[in-house]
C-alpha positions as CSV (number, residue, x, y, z in Angstrom):
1,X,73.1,3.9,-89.4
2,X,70.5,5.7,-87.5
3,X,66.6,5.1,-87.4
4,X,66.2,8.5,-89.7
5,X,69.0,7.5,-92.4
6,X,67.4,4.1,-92.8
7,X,63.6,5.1,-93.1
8,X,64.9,8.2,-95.3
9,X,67.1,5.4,-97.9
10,X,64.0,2.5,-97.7
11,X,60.9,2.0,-100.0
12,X,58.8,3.5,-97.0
13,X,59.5,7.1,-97.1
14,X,57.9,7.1,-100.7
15,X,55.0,5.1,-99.1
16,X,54.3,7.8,-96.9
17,X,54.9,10.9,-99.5
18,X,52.8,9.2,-101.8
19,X,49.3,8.3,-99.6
20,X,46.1,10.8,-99.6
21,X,46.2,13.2,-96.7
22,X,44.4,11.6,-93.6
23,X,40.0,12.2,-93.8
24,X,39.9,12.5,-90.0
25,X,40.8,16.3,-90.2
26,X,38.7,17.4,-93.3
27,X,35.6,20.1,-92.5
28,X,32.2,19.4,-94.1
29,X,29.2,21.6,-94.0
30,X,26.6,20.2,-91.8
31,X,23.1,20.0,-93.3
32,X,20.3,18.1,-91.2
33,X,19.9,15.3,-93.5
34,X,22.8,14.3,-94.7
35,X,23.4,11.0,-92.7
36,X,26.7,11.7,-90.9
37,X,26.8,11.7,-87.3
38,X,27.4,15.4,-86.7
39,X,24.6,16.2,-88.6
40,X,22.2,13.3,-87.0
41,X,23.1,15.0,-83.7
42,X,22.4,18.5,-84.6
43,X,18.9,17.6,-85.7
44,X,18.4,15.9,-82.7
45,X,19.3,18.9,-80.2
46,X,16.5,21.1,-83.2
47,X,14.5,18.7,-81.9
48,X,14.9,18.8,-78.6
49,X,15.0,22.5,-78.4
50,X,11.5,22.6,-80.1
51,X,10.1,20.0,-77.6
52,X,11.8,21.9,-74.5
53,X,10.1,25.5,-75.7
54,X,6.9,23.7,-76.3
55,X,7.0,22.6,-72.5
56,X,7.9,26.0,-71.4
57,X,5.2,28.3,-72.8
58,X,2.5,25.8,-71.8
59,X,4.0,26.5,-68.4
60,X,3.4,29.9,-68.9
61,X,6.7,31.3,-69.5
62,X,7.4,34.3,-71.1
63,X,9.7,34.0,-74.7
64,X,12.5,36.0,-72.3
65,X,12.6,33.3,-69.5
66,X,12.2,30.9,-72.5
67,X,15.4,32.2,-74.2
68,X,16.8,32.3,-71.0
69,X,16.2,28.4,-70.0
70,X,16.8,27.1,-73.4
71,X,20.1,28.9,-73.9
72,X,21.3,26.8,-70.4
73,X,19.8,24.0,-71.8
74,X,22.4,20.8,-72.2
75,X,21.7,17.5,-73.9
76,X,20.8,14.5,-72.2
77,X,22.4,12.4,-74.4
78,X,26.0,14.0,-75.3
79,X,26.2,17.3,-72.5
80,X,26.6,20.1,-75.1
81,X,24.6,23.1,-75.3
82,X,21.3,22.5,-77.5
83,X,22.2,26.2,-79.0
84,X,25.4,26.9,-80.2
C-alpha cells in the first residue's frame, strides 16, 4: 500500500476536507486604527512622512524637491517606502 492509498482510506483525509481554509492568506482593508499590525505600521510611516515634510520646508525646500525627497524616503524601522 502506498503513502497516498493509506492517507486517502484513513480518518485524516476527512480531517483535512473538513477544517476552515487557512487565515494567513485572507486580505483585509487597512484603516489606521484598527489594531492590526499592517495598519499600526501604515500610520506610523503617515506619521513619519508628516514629520519628514515638516523638516523640509523649514529648510526651505520647495513642495517639488519636497515631493521629490519624500517619495525616496525609506523607513527606518522596516526599509519600505513611506509612500506607496
Amino acid at each position: 500500500m502506498n503513502r497516498r492509498r493509506f492517507l486517502s482510506t484513513t480518518i485524516l483525509s476527512g480531517v483535512a476536507l473538513m477544517s476552515p481554509p487557512a487565515g494567513a492568506f485572507t486580505v483585509q482593508k487597512c484603516e489606521e486604527f484598527s489594531g492590526t499590525p499592517a495598519c499600526l505600521e501604515l500610520a506610523k510611516h503617515k506619521e513619519q512622512v508628516a514629520q519628514l515634510d515638516n523638516l523640509l520646508s523649514q529648510k526651505g525646500l520647495d513642495l517639488a524637491q519636497r515631493q521629490a525627497i519624500l517619495r525616496n524616503a525609506v523607513c527606518p524601522f522596516c526599509g519600505q517606502l513611506l509612500l506607496s
